[in-house]
MOPAC internal coordinates of N, CA, C and O (Angstrom, degrees):
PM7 1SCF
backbone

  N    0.0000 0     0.00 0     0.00 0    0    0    0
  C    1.4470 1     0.00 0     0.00 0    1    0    0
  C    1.5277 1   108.11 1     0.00 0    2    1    0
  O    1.2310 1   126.47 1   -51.40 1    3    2    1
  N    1.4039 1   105.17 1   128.60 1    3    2    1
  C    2.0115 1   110.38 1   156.37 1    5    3    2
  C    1.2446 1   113.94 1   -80.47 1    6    5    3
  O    1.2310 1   128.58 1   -29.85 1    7    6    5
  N    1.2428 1   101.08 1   150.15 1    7    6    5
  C    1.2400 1   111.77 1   156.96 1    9    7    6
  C    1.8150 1   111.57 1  -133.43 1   10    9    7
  O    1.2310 1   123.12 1   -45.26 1   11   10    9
  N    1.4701 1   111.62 1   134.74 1   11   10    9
  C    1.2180 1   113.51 1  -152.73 1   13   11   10
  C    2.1627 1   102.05 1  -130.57 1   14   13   11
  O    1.2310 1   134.07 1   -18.42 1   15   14   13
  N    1.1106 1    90.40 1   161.58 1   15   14   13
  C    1.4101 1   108.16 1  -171.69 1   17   15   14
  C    1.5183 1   103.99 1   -99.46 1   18   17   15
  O    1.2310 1   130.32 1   -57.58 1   19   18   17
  N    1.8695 1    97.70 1   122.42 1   19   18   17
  C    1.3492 1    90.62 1   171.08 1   21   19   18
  C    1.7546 1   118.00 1  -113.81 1   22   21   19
  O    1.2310 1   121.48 1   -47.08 1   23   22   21
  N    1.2554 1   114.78 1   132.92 1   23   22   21
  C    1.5110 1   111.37 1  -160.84 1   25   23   22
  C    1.2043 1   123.48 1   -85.14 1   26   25   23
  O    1.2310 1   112.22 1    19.90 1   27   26   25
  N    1.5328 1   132.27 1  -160.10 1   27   26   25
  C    1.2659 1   117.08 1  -176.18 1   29   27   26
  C    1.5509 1   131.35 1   -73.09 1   30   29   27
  O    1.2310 1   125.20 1  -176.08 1   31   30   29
  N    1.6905 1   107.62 1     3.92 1   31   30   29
  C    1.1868 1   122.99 1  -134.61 1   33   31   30
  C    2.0469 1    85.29 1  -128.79 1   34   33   31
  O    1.2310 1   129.65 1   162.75 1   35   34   33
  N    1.0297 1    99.00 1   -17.25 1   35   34   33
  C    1.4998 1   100.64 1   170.43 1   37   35   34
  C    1.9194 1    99.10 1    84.25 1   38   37   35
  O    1.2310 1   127.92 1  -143.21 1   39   38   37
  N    1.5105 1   102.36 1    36.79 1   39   38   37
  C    1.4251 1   108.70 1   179.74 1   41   39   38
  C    1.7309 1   110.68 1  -122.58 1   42   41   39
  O    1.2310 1   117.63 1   -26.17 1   43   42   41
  N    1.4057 1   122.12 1   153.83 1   43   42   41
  C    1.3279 1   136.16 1   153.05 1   45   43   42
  C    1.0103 1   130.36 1  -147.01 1   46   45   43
  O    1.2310 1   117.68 1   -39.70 1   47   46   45
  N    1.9775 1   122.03 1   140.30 1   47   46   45
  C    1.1170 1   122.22 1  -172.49 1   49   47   46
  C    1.4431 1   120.93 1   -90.15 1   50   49   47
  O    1.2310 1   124.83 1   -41.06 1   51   50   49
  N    1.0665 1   108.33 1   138.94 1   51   50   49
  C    1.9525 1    99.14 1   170.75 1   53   51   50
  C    1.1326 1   123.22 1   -82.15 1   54   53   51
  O    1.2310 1   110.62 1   -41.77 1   55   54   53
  N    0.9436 1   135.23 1   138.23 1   55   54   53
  C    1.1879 1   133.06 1  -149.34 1   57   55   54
  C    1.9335 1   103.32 1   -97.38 1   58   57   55
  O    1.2310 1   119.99 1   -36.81 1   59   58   57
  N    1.4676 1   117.61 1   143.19 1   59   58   57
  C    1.1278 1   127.21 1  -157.22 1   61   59   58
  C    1.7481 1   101.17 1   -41.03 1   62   61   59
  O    1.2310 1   107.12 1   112.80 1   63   62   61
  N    1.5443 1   141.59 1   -67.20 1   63   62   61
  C    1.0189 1   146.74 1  -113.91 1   65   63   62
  C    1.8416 1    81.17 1   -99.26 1   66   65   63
  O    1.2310 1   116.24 1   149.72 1   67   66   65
  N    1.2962 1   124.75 1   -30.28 1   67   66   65
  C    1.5351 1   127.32 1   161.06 1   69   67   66
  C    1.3760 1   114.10 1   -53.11 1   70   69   67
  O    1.2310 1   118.18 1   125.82 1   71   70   69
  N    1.2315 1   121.07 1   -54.18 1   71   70   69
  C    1.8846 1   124.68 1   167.52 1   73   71   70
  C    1.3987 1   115.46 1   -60.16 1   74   73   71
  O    1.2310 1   126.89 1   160.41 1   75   74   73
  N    1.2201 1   104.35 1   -19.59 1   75   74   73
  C    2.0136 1   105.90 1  -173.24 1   77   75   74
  C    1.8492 1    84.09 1   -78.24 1   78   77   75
  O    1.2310 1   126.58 1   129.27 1   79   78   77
  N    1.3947 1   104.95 1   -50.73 1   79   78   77
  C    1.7375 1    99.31 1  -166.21 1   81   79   78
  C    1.3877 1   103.97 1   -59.93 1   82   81   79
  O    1.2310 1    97.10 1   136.97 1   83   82   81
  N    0.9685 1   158.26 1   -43.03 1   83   82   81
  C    1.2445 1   172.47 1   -65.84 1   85   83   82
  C    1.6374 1   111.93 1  -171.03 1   86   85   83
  O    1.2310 1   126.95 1   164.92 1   87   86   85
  N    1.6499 1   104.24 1   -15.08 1   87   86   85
  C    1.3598 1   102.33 1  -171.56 1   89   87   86
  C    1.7442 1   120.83 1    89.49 1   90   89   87
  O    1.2310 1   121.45 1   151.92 1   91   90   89
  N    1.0260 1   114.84 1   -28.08 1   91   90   89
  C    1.5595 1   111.90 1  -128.51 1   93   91   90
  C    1.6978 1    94.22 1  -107.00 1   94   93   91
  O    1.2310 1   120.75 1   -53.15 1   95   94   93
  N    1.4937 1   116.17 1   126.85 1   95   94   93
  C    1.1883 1   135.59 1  -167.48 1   97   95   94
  C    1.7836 1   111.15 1   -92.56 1   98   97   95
  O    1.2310 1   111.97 1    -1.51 1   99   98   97
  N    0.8492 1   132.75 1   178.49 1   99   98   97
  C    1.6472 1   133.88 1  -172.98 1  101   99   98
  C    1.9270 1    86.27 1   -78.63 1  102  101   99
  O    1.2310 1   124.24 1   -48.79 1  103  102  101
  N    1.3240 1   109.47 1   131.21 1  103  102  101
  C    1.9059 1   104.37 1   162.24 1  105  103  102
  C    1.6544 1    84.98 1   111.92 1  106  105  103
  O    1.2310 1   117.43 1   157.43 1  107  106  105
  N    1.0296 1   122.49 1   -22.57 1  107  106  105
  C    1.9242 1   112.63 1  -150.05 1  109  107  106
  C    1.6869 1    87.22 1   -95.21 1  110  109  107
  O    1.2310 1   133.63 1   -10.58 1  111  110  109
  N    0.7519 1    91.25 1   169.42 1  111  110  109
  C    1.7176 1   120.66 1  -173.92 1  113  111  110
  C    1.6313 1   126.24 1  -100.49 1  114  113  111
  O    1.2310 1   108.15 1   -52.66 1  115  114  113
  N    1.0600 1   139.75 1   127.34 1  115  114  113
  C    1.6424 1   137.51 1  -174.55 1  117  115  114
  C    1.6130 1    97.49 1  -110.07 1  118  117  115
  O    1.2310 1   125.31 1    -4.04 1  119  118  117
  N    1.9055 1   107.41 1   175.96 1  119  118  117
  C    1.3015 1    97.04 1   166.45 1  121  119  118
  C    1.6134 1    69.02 1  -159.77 1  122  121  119
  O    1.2310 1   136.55 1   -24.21 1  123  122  121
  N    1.4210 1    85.55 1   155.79 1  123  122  121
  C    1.4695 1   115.49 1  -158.23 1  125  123  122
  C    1.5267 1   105.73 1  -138.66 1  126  125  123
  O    1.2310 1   116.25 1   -81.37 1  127  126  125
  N    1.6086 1   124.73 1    98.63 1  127  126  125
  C    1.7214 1   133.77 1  -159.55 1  129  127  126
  C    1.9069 1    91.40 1  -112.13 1  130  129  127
  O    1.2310 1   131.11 1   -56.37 1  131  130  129
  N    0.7350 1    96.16 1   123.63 1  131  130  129
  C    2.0927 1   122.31 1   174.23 1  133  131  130
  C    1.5820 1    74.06 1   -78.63 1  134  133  131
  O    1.2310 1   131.38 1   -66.03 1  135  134  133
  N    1.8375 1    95.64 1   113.97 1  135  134  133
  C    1.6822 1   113.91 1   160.45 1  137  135  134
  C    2.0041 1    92.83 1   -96.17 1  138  137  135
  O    1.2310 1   126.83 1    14.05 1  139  138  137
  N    1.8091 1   104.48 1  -165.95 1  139  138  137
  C    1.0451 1   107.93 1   174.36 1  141  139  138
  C    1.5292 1   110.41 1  -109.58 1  142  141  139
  O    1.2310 1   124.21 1   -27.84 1  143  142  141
  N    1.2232 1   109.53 1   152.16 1  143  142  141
  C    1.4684 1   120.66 1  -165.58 1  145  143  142
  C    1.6501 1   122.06 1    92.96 1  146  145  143
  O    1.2310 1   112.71 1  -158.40 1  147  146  145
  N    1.1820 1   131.37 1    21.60 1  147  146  145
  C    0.8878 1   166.75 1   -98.75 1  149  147  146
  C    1.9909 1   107.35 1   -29.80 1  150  149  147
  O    1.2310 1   127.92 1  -105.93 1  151  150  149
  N    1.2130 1   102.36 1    74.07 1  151  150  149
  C    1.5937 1    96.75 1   166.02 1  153  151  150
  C    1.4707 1    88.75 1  -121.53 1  154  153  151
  O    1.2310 1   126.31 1    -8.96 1  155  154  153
  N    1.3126 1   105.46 1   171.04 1  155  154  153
  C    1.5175 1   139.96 1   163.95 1  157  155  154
  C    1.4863 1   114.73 1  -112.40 1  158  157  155
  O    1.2310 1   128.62 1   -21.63 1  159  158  157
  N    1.4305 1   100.99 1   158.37 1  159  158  157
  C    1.5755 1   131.41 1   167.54 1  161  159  158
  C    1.6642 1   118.52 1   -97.22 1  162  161  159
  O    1.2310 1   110.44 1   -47.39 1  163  162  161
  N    0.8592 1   135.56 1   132.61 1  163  162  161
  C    1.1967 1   149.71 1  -171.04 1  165  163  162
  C    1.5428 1   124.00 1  -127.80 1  166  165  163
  O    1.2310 1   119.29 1  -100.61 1  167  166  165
  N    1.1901 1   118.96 1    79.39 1  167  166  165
  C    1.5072 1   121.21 1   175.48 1  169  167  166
  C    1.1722 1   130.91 1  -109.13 1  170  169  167
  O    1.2310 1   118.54 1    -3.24 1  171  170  169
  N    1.6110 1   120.39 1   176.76 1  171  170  169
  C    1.7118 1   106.06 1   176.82 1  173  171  170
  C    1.4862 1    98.84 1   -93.98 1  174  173  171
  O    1.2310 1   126.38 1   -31.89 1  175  174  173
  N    1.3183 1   105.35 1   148.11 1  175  174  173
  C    1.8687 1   104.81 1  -179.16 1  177  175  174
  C    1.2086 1   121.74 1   -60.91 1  178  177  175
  O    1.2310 1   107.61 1     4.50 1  179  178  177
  N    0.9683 1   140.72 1  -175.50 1  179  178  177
  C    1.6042 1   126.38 1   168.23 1  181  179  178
  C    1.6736 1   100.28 1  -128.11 1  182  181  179
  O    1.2310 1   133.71 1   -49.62 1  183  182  181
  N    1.8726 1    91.10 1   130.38 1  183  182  181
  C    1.3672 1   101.52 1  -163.36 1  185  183  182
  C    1.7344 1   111.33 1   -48.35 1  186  185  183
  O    1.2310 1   120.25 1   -23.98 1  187  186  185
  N    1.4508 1   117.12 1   156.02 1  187  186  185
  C    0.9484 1   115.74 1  -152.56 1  189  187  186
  C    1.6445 1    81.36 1  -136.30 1  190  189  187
  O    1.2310 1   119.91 1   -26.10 1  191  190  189
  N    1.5431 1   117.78 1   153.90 1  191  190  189
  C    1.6761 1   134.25 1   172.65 1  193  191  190
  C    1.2428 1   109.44 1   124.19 1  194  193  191
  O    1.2310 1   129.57 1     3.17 1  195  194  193
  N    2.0832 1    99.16 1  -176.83 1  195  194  193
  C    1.6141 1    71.68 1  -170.23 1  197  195  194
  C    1.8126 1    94.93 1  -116.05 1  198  197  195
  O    1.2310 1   127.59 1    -0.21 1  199  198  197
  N    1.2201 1   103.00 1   179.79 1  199  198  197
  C    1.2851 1   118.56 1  -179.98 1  201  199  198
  C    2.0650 1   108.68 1   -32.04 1  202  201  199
  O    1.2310 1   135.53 1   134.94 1  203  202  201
  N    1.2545 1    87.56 1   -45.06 1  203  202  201
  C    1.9645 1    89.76 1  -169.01 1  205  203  202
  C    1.1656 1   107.87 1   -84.18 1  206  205  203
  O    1.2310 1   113.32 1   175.88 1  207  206  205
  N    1.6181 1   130.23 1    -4.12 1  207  206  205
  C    1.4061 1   129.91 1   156.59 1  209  207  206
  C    2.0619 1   111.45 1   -52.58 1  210  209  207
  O    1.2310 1   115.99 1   160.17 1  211  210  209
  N    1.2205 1   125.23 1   -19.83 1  211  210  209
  C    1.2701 1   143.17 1  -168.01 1  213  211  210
  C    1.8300 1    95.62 1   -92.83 1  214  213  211
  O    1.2310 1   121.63 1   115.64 1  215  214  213
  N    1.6933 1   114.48 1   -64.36 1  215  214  213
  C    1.3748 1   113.85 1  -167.75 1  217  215  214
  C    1.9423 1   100.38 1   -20.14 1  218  217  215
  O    1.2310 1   119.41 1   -20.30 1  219  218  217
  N    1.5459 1   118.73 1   159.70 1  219  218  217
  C    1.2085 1   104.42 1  -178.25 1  221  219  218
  C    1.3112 1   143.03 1    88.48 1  222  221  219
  O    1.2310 1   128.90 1   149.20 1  223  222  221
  N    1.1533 1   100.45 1   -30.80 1  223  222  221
  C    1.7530 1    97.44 1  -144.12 1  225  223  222
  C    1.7458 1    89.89 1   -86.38 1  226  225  223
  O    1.2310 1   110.22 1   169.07 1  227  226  225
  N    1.1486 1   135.97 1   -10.93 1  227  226  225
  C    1.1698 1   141.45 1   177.23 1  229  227  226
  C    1.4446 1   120.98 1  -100.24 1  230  229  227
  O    1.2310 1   120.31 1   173.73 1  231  230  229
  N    1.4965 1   117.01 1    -6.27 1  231  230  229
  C    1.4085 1   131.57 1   161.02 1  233  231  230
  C    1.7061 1   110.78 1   -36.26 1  234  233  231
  O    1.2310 1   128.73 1   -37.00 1  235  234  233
  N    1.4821 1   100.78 1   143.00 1  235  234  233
  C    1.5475 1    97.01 1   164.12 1  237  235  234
  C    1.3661 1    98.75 1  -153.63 1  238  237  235
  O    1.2310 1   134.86 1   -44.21 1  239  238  237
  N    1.2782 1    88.86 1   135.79 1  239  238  237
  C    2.0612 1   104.71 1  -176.56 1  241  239  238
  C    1.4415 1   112.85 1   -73.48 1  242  241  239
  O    1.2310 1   131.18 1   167.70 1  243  242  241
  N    1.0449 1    96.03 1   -12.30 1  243  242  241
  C    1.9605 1    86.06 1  -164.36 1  245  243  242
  C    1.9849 1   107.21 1  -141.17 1  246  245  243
  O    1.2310 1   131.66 1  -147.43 1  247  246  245
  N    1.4021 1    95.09 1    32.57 1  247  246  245
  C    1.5158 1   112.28 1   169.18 1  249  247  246
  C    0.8799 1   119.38 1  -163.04 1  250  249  247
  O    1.2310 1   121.01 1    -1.79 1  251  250  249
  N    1.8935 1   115.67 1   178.21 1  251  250  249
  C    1.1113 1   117.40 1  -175.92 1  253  251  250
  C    1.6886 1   112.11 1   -76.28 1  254  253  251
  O    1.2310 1   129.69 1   -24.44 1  255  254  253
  N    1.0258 1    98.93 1   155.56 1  255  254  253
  C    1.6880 1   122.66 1  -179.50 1  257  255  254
  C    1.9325 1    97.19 1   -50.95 1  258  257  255
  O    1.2310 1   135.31 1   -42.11 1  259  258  257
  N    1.1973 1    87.98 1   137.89 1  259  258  257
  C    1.7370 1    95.47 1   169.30 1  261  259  258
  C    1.3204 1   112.82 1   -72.50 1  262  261  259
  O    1.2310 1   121.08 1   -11.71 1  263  262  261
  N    1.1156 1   115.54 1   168.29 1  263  262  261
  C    1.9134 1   130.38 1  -151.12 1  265  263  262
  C    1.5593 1    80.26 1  -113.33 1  266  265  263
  O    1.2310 1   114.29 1   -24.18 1  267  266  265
  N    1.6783 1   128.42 1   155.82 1  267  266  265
  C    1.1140 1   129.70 1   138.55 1  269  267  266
  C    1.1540 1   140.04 1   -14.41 1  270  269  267
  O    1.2310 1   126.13 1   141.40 1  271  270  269
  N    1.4451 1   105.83 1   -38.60 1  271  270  269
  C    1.6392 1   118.67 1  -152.44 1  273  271  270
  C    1.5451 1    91.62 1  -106.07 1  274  273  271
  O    1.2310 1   113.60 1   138.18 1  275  274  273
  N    1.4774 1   129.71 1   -41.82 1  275  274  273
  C    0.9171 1   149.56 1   144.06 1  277  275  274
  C    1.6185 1   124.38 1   -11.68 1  278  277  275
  O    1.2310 1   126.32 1   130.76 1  279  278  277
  N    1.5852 1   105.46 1   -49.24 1  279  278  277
  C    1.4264 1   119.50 1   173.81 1  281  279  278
  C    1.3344 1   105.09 1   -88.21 1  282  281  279
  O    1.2310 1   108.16 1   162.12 1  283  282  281
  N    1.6113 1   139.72 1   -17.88 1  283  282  281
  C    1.1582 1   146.20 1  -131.96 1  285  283  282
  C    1.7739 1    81.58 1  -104.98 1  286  285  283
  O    1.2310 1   123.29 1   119.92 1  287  286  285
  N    1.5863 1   111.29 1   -60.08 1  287  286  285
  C    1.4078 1   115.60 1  -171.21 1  289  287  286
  C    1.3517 1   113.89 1   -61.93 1  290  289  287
  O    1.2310 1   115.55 1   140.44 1  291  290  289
  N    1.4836 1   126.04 1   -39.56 1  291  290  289
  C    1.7175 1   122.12 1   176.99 1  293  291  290
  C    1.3952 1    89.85 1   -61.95 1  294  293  291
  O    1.2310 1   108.26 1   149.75 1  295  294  293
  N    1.4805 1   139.55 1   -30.25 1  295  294  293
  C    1.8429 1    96.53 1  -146.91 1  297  295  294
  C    1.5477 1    83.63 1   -94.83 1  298  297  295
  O    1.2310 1   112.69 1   145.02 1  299  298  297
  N    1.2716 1   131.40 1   -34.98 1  299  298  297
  C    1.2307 1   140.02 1   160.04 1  301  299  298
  C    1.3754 1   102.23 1    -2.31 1  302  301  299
  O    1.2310 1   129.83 1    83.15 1  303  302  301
  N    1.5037 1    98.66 1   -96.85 1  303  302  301
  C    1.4138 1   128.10 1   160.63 1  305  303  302
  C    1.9155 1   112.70 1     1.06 1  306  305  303
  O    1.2310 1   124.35 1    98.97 1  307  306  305
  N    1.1759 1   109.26 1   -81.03 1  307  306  305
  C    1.5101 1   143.89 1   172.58 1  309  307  306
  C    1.3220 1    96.52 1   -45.63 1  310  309  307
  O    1.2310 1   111.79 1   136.14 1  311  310  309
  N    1.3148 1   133.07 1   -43.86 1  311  310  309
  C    1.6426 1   132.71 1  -168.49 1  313  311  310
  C    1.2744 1   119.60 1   -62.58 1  314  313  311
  O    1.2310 1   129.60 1   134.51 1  315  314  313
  N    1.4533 1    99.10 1   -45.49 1  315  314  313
  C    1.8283 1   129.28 1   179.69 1  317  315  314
  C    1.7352 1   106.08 1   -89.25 1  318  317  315
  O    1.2310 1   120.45 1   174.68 1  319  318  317
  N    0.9374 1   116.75 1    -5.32 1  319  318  317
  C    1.5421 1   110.42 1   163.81 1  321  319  318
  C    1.6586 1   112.85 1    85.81 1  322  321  319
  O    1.2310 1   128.88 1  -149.76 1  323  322  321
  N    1.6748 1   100.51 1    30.24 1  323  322  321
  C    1.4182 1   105.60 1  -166.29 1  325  323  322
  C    1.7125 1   101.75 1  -118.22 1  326  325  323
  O    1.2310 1   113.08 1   -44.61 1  327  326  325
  N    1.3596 1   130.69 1   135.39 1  327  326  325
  C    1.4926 1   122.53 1  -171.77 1  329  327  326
  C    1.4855 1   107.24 1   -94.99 1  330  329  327
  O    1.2310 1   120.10 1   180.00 1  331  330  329

């Protein structure tokens, strides 16, 4: 269990080894559901957009085109939470 500091601002951070459990990388998003009794839920969001926000994203201007296998290892990569 954490226990966390809340500041003047009505904020708290989680502390890194809570975001490792959680998935959730620097940029990523949480969501946070008011249970009863007053605790909360704390999850990682689930990425949100649409499919053609992606078209691209593996483009490269100034080389050759990636190989199959090539695309196979980044998404790989991306699956396991590794950049």
């Amino acid at each position: 269990m954490s226990t966390l500091t809340v500041t003047a601002k009505g904020q708290v951070t989680l502390r890194k080894d809570v975001l490792e459990h959680l998935g959730v990388h620097p940029g990523e998003k949480i969501t946070v559901s008011k249970l009863p009794d007053g605790r909360v839920e704390v999850k990682a969001a689930k990425p949100t957009g649409k499919i053609s926000d992606f078209f691209g994203c593996l483009k490269q201007d100034d080389g050759p085109s990636l190989s199959i296998d090539e695309i196979n290892e980044i998404a790989a990569r991306g699956w396991a939470g590794k950049r």
